[in-house]
N, C-alpha and C positions, 0 to 999 in steps of 0.2 A: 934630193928627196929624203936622202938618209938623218942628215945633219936638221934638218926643216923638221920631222916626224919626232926626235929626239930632242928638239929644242919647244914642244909645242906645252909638256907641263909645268912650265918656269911659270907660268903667273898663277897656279895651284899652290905652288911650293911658295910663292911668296906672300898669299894671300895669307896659308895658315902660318906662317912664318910672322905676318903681320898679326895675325890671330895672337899667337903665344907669346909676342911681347906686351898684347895688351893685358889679357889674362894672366902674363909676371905681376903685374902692376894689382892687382886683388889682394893677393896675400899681404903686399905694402901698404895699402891701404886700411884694409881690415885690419892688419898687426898693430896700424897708428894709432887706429880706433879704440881697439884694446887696449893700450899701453897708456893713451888717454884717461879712458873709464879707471883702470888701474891707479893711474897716479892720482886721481880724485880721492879713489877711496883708501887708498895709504896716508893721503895728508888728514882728511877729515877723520877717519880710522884712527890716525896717530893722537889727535887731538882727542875724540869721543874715548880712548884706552885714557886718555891723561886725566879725565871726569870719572874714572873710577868704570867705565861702557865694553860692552863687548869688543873681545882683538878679533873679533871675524875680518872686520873691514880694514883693518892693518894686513892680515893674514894674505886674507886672496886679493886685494888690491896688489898685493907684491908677486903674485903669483901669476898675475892679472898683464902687470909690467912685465914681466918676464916673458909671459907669451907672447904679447905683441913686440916685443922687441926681437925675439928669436923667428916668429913670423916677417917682421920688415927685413930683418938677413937672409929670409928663404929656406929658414930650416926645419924640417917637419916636426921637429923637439918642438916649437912655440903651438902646433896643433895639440899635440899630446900632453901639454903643460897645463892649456886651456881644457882640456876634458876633465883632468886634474881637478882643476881647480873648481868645476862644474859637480864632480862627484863632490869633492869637500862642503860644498855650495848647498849641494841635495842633502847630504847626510846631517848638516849644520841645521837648515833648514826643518826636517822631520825632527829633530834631536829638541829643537824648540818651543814649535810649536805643533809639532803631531799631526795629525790629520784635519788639521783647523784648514777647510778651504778657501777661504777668502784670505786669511795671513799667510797662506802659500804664494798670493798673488805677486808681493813685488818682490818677493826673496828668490821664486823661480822665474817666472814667466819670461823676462828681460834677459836672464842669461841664459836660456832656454833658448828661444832666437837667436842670440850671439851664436849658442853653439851650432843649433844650423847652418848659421852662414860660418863658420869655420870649417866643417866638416866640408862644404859645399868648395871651399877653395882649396882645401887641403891637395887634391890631385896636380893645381899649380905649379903645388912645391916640389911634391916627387909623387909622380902616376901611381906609381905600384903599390909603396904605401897608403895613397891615397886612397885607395879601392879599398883597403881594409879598411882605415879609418870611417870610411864609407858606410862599409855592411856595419861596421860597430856604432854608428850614427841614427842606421835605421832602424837598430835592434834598439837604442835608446831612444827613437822618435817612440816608436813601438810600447816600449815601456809606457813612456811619458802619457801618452794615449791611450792607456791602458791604466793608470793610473788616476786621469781623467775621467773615469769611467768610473772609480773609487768612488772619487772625491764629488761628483758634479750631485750626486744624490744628498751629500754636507753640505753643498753650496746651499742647495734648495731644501733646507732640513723641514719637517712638517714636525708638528707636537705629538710626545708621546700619547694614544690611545689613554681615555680614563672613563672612570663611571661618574657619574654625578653625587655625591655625597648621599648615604643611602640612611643614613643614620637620621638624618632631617628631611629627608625629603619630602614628607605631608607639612614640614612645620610650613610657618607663614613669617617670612622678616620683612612687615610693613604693614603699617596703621592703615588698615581699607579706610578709612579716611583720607588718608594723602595720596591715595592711588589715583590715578587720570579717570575720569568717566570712562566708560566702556567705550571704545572706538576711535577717543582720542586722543590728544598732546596737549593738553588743554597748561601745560608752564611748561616755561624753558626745558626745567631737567624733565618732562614728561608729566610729574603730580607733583602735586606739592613737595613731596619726599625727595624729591629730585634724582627717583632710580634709574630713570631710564631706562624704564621697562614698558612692555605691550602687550595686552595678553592673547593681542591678535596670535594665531593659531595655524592659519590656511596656509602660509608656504614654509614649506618643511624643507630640512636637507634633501631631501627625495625627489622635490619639486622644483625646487629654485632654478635649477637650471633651464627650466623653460620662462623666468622672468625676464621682459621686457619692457620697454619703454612704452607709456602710454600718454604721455603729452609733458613738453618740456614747456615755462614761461620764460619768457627775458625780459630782467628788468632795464635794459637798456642804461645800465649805470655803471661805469666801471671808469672809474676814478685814477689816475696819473699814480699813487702811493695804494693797488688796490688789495685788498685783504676784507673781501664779504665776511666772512664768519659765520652765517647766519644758521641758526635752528629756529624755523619757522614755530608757527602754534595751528593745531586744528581744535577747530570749536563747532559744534555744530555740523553742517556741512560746507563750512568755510574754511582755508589755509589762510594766515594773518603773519606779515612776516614784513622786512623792514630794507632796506639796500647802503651802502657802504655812506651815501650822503644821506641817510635816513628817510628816505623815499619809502611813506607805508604802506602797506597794499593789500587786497583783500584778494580772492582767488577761490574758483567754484572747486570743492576739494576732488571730487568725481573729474572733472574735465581739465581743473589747470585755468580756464578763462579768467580772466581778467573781468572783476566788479566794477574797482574804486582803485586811485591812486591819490595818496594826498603829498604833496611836495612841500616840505615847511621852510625850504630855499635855506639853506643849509651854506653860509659862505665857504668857499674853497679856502681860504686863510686858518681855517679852522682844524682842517687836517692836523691830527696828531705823526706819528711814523706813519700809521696807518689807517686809514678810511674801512671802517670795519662799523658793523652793528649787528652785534652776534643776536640779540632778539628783542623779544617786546613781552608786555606782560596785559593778561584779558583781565576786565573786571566785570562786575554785573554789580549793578545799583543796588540792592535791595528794597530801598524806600521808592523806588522809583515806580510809574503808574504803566500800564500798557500802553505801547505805543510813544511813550515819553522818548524825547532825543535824547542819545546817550545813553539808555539804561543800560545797556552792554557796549564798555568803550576800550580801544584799544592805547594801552600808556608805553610811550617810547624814550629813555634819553635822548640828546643829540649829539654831536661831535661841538657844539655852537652853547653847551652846556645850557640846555632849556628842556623841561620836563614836557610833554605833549599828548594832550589824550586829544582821541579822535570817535567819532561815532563808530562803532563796530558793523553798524549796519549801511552807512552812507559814506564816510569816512570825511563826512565834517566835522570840523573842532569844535571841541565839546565846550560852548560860550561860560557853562558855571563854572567850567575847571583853569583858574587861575585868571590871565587877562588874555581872551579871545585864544583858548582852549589850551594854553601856554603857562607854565611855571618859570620863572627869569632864576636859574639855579650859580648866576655869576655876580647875582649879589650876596654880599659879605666878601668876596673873594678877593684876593689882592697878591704882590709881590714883591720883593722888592729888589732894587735896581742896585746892580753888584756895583757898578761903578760910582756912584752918586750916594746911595743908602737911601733914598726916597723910594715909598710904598706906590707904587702905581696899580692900574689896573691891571687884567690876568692880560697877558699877552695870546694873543688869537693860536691857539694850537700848542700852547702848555697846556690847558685841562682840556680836557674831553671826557665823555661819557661814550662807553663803546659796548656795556656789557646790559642785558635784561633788568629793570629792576626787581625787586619781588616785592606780594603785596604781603601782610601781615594785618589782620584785624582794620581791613579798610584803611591801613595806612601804607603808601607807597613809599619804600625805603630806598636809598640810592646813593652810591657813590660815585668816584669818577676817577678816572686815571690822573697823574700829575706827569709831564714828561720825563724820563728818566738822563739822570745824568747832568740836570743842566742847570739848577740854583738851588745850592742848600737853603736859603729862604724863596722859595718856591710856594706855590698857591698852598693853603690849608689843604689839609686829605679831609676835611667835614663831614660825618655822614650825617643825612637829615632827613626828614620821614614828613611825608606830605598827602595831607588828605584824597585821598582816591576820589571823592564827587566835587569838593570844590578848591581842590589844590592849593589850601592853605596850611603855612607851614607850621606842622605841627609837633616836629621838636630838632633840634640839633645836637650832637656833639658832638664837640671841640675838644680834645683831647688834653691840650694848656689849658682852657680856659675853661671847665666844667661846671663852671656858673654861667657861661653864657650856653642857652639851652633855646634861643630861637637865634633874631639877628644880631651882631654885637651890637651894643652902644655906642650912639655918639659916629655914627658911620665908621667906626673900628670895624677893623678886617678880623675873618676867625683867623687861630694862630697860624704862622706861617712852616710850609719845610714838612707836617706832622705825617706820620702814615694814612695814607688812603685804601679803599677800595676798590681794585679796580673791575674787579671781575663779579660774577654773582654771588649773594648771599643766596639763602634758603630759611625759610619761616616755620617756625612750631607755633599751630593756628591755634590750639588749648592750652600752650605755656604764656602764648603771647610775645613769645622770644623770636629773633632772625637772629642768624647767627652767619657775624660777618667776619668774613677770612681778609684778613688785614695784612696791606704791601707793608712798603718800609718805610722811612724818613726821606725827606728830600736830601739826595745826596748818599748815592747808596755806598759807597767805599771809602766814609770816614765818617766817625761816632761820635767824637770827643762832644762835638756841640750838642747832642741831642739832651733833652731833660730827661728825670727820672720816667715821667710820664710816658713818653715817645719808645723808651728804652721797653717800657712795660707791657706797651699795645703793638709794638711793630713785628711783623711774622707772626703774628698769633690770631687766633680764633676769640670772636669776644661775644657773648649772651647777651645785646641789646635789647632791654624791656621796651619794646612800642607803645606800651602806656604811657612812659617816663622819661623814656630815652637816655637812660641811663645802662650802662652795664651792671649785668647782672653775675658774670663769671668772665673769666680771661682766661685760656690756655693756650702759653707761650709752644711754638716751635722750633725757633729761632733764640737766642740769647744775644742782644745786640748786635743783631745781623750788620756783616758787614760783604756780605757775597751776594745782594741783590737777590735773597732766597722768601720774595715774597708772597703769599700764600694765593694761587693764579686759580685752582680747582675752586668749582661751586660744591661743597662737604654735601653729604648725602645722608638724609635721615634713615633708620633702622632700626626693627624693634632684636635687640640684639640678646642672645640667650644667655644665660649665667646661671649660677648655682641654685639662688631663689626665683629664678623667673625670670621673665624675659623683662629686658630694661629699655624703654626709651632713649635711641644714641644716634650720636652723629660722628659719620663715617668721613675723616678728613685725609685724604691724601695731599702730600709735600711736593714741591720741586727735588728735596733731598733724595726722596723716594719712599719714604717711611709713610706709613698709615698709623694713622691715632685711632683709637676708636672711645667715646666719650662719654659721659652721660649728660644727656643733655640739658637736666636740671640743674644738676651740680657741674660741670665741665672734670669732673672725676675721672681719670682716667678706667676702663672696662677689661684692658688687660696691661701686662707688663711693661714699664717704660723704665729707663735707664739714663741716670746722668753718666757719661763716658768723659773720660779726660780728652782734650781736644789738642790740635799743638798751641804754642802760646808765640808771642813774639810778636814780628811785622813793626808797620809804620805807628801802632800807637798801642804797644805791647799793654801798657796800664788799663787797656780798655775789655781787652779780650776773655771771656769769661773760662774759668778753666777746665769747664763741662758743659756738653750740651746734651739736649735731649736723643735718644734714639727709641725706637717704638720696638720692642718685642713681639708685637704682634704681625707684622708682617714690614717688609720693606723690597723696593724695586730696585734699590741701588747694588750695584755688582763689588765685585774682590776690588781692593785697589790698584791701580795700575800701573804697572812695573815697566820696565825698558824694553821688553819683547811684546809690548802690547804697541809698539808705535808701528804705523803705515807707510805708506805710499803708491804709487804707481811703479816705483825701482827701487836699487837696493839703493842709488847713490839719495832720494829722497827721503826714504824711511830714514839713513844713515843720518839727513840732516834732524829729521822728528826727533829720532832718540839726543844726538848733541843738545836741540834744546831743550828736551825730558831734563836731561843733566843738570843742566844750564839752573833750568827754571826750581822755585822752591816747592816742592812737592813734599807734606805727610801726611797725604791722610785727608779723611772728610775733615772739612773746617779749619786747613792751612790759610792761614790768615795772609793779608796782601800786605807786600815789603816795597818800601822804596828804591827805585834803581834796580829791580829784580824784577822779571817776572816771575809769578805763582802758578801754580794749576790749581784752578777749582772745577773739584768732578764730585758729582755729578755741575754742571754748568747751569745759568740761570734759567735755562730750556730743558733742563734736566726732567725725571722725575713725570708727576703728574700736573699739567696746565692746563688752561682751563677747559680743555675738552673733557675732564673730569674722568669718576666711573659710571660704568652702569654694574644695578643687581637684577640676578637672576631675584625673585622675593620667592619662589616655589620651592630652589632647592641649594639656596644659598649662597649663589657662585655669585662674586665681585668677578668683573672684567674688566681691569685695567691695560688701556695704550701708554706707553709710555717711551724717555728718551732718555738717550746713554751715552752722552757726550760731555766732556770737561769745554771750560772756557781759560783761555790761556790771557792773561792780565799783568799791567802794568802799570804801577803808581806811576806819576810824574810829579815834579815838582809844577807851582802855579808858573815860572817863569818858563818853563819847556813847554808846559800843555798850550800857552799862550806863541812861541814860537810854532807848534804844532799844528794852528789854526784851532783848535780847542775853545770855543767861543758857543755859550747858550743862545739856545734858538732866540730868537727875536732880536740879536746881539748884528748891528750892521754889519761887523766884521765876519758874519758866523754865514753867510749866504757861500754857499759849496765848500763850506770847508770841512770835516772831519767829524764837526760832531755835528752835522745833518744825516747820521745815521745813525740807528740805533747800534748800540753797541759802543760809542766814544761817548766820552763823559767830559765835561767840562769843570762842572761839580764848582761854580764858581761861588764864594762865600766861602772855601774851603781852602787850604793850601797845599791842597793835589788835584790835577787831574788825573783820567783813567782812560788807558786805552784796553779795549775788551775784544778778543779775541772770539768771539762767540760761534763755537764749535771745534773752534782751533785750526781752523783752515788754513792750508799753505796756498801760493799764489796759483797753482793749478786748479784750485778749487776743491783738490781731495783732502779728507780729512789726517791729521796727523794720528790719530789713535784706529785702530783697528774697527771694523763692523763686529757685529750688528752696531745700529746707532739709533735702534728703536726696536722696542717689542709691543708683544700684545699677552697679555697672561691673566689666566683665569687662577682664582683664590678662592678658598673654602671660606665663607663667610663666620663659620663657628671657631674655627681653629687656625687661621691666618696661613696655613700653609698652601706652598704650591698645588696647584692641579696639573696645569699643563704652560710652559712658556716655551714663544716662538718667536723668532725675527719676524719683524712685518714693515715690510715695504720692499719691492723690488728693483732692481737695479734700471730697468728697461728706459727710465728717463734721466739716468745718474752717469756722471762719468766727470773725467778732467775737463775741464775750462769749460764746462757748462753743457759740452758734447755730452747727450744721451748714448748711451751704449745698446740699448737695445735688447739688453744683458735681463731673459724675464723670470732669472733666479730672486727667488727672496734673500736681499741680502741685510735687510734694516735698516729704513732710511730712517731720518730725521720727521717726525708726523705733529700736528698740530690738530686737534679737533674730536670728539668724542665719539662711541658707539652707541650703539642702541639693543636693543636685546628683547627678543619675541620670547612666549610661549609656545612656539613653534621650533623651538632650539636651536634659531640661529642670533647670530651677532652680525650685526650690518654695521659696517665702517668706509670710512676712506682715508681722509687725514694724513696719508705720507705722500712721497712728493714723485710718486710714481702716476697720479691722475689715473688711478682705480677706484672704482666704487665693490666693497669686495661681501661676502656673506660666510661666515664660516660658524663649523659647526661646532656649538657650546661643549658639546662632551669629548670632542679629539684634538680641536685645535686647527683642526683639518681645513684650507680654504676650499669653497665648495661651488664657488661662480665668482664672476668678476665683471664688470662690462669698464671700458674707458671711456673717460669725462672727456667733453669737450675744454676744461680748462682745471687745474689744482682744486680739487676735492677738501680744502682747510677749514672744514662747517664739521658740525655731529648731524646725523640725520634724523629723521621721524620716522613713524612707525603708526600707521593708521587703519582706520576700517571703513569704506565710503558704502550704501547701499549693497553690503552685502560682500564687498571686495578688500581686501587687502593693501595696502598702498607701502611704499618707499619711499622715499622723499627726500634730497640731497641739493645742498646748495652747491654746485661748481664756480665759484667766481676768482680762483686762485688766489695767489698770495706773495707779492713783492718778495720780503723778506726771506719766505722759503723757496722763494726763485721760479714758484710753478706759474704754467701759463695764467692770464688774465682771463674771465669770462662772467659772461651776466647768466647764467644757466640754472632754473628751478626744476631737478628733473624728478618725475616721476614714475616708478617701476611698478610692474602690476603681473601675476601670469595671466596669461589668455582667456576669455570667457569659454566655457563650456560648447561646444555645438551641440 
């Protein structure tokens, strides 16, 4: 019994016995794991020190080794080495970037849990010490958490409090002339002026929060490449609005119901990157009799390059305008064929028409996208202006060929490769001027071939007389753009104040970030612009001008970006971002593109402001601009590697899934480089290499160009690595595409980042003050209406391939509640 009672805790003793040799085995693991991550950052560390880069990651990489090596011997020195080397970690860290909380993220966070799990094995190696290491782990969990507590208010930073510019506040900047009829959105940008303004009144900051949905429509069209874009038009008491295959449609603006839909059967071949048709433009006859078909007709580009009025009341095609209510806008057009040099027709999805056209003096003016990256003799950019009632064409210009002012001779194509239009113009209906903000050349990252002419109109703003069709003024932004910096905003008219009075001007915001502000008669600059020395060099040093313009009166572009502005998820990928900062050829706005090198170009061709444009407050002067704040990281090729590359223009049999069927690769064929384009700078996780924000939203003093209030906008909640949403619903600045809208009610209604918010914030603080979430990417500007007495919202959700947000056909409309 003795020997029995005495032998009965052996398999306790061997259990925990088996216990403690598996938990030996922790500390060896963990220590590999560390000596790992260490030896990473000592080779890449040693290399980013040899590029002239921070010895942080030489430093604690070895310090890194150290621990885990003294860890896989079992000696509690490799815990305490790793604390070490965590405090150096922190103090490097604040010492850099400060209280920046989002750039605290991959410099702490990752070895923050390391140290966790060190602390956490630490008793392993020796109990007792353990136990300290322990309490000193939980006093710096403690810290950490407490720090957290600092910082998570910087994560979510809101815009400083301001007043509204008190100085002007009765004035008026806008021609009640180009203002929208009372109640509606009767043009793209809102009125003629295109401010994007409402002078609806009934939902206030005070209010909003009790806004809800009051009837969503689907247009049942969401397209394989989908990107809606759409800012509807309300007229009357009708919404008139168009779907990504150009589907038009009419809509009871009170209920949402569905009138009319007209289908103009739009082939899928036609597809640019994108299946988009950001809007449509209303006309009314004049001459026409009551009850006449057509007297109010609705005019659409298409992706199939065909002008299209339709009755605004039935939405049959309108039989005067053009043939069976149809403009055929792909004759004169041609290309030619890199491999052969024969001119053929436009291949199905190089041109397209994506953006509203505007009308000017009953002449409907229109350009078209040309696809980017894919044949320096690529289709003409033409713009050409076509009778509003019987769609005949009533002038061109051709940019080469400025004697040919309708169709060429002789079935001659207009000239090939030349800058286009792709986005909206905007019309001065008493000067008889549109003024069309002009892309590039085909073939955006090499120059040499372009003519004086091409050289003259590309990135610039040009005063088209619609009487004559001729240019009446040119102001360049761009100096032989070679960064794909072409002018995406539809400019915004303004009666803008100065010494002697107030002056008739148009308000253009850049990709760069810069604001012009203009006079519109003259293209005179209104305030201070500056030619800056630029750097010089790259693949065709001879071409590069050695100043370009910058705008004194306001700009959105930030400080330039240094090697403590790179990202990641951890320190070992940040680590990799700064090597290629190094790496790459970086000075400055307008580092021109080298061969065999990559460059950074920041702001990138998503930069800046696009075509989601601004809006004006007109009452008390405030511009509110969205915008974006990301470089594109780029790489000449020689024509023999871009074609190893699969580098091949669309329509090109070789080019089906290859590299340059997305936007961003260039083939650039006619040229003796291709281009790979990094656009936003994305590592393979999907996060970005440069630090957030990566989009703002900022209100400006219309008189004086300076700040009011700027904020990050867009939260993190559907953003993360490899496409994983984080759920994260800090504003952290996403990347946003699409425009605001702006009440006399003091707020600002937006969506446009890639969080699928529809948001309302308040004009004087910056402050976000409701939100509700889209059933799909929110990439449209919204409307702003008045139906029988109500208030309306209006947001197209049909997402956006390219910015990665969900797909959806969604027309939604917000309302507060009626009265009981």
């Amino acid at each position: 019994m003795s020997s029995t009672a005495h032998a009965a805790p052996a398999p306790t003793r061997y259990r925990a016995s088996e216990l403690q040799r598996y938990l030996a085995w922790l500390p060896v693991l963990l220590g590999g794991v560390v000596a790992l991550l260490g030896s990473i950052l000592v080779g890449g560390g040693t290399y980013l020190a040899s590029l002239g880069g921070s010895l942080y990651y030489v430093l604690v990489g070895a310090m890194l080794v150290a621990a885990g090596l003294l860890m896989i011997k079992g000696r509690i020195a490799g815990v305490y080495t790793y604390v070490g080397a965590f405090a150096f970690t922190a103090v490097w860290s604040f010492w850099e970037v400060g209280l920046s909380g989002w750039e605290l993220i991959p410099r702490l966070v990752g070895p923050f849990v390391l140290l966790v799990l060190v602390i956490l094995v630490a008793p392993t190696i020796d109990q007792m010490i353990g136990r300290h290491v322990q309490k000193l782990g939980a006093i710096s969990a403690g810290l950490f958490v407490a720090a957290l507590g600092v910082l998570i208010p910087i994560f979510n930073q809101q815009a400083a409090p301001h007043q509204l510019p008190q100085a002007h506040a009765n004035a008026f900047f806008e021609d009640s002339a180009y203002a929208p009829k009372k109640g509606e959105w009767n043009a793209y940008g809102g009125g003629q002026s295109a401010q994007r303004f409402s002078e609806a009144a009934q939902i206030t900051p005070a209010n909003v929060k009790d806004l809800k949905r009051v009837w969503t429509f689907h247009t049942g069209d969401i397209p394989r490449k989908y990107g809606s874009e759409l800012t509807p038009l309300k007229v009357g008491n009708a919404i008139y609005g168009c779907t990504p295959m150009n589907k038009l449609f009419k809509l009871n603006a009170a209920t949402g119901v569905k009138e009319w839909m007209y289908d103009p059967e739009v082939p899928a071949s036609w597809v640019p990157y994108t299946a988009a048709c950001r809007g449509v433009a209303y006309y009314e006859n004049p001459k026409a009799t009551a009850g006449q078909a057509c007297a109010a007709r609705i005019i659409e580009g298409t992706l199939d390059m065909r002008l299209i009025a339709v009755d605004a009341k039935t939405g049959e095609p309108c039989q005067d305008f053009g043939k069976n209510g149809a403009a055929d806008l792909k004759v004169g057009l041609a290309q030619k064929d890199s491999a052969t040099g024969a001119i053929t027709p436009v291949i199905p999805g190089t041109a397209a028409i994506t953006s509203a056209p505007v009308i000017v003096r009953g002449i409907v003016v229109t350009g078209h996208q040309v696809l980017d990256g894919q044949r320096r003799w690529a289709a003409s950019g033409v713009i050409r202006g076509y009778d509003a009632v019987t769609g005949e064409l009533r002038f061109a210009w051709d940019i080469n060929q400025p004697e040919v002012t309708k169709l060429p001779p002789d079935g001659k194509p207009y000239s090939l490769g030349t800058p286009n239009m792709w986005t909206t113009g905007v019309g001065d209906e008493k000067l008889g001027l549109v003024y069309l903000p002009m892309g590039n050349s085909a073939g955006d990252y090499y120059t040499s071939l372009r003519s004086d002419e091409e050289k003259k109109y590309s990135s610039a703003l040009v005063a088209l007389d619609v009487n004559t069709g001729k240019p009446r003024w040119v102001y360049q932004t761009v100096h032989n753009d070679v960064w794909d910096y072409d002018l995406g905003s539809q400019p915004t008219l303004v009666e803008f104040p100065t010494a002697s009075g107030k002056v008739p001007a148009v308000l253009l915001p850049t990709k760069q970030g810069d604001m012009f502000v203009l006079d519109r008669a003259t293209g005179k600059p209104l305030h201070q612009v500056d030619e800056v020395a630029v750097p010089q060099g790259g693949a065709e040093p001879d071409q590069r001008s050695p100043t370009q313009p910058f705008s004194r009166y306001h700009t959105l572009r930030k400080a330039d970006l240094v090697e403590r502005d790179m990202w990641g998820i951890s320190p070992i990928d940040q680590m990799a971002c700064r090597i290629n900062f190094k790496r790459a050829r970086y000075e400055g706005p307008f580092t021109p593109p080298e061969l065999g090198r990559h460059n950074l170009e920041y702001p990138g061709y998503n930069g800046g402001s696009d075509w989601g444009s601004v809006a004006v407050d007109p009452h008390h002067g405030v511009i509110i601009a969205n915008y974006n704040d990301m470089p594109n990281y780029d790489k000449l090729v020689t024509r023999k590697d871009a074609d190893a590359m699969g580098l091949f223009p669309a329509g090109d049999p070789r080019a089906a899934g290859s590299a340059s069927s997305a936007e961003g690769a260039g083939a650039q064929t006619g040229t003796p480089y291709g281009i790979l384009v990094n656009a936003g700078w994305q590592m393979p996780t999907g996060v970005l290499c440069t630090r957030p924000p990566y989009g703002g939203i900022r209100a400006i003093d219309l008189v004086t160009g300076k700040t009011l209030w700027d904020r990050p906008f867009g939260s993190a909640r559907r953003n993360g690595p490899f496409g994983l949403p984080t759920f994260i619903p800090l504003e952290i600045g996403t990347p946003n595409n699409g425009g605001s809208a702006v009440t006399a009610g003091g707020l600002i209604f937006i969506s446009a980042a890639t969080d699928d918010l529809i948001k309302a914030i308040d004009i004087k603080t910056g402050e976000i003050v409701w939100s509700d979430v889209l059933p799909a990417g929110g990439q449209a500007a919204p409307i702003v209406y008045e139906q029988d007495g109500k208030e309306y919202v209006v947001i197209m959700a049909g997402g956006h391939h390219f910015m990665m947000t969900p797909p959806g056909d969604s027309l939604i409309a917000y309302a507060l509640p009626d009265k009981k």
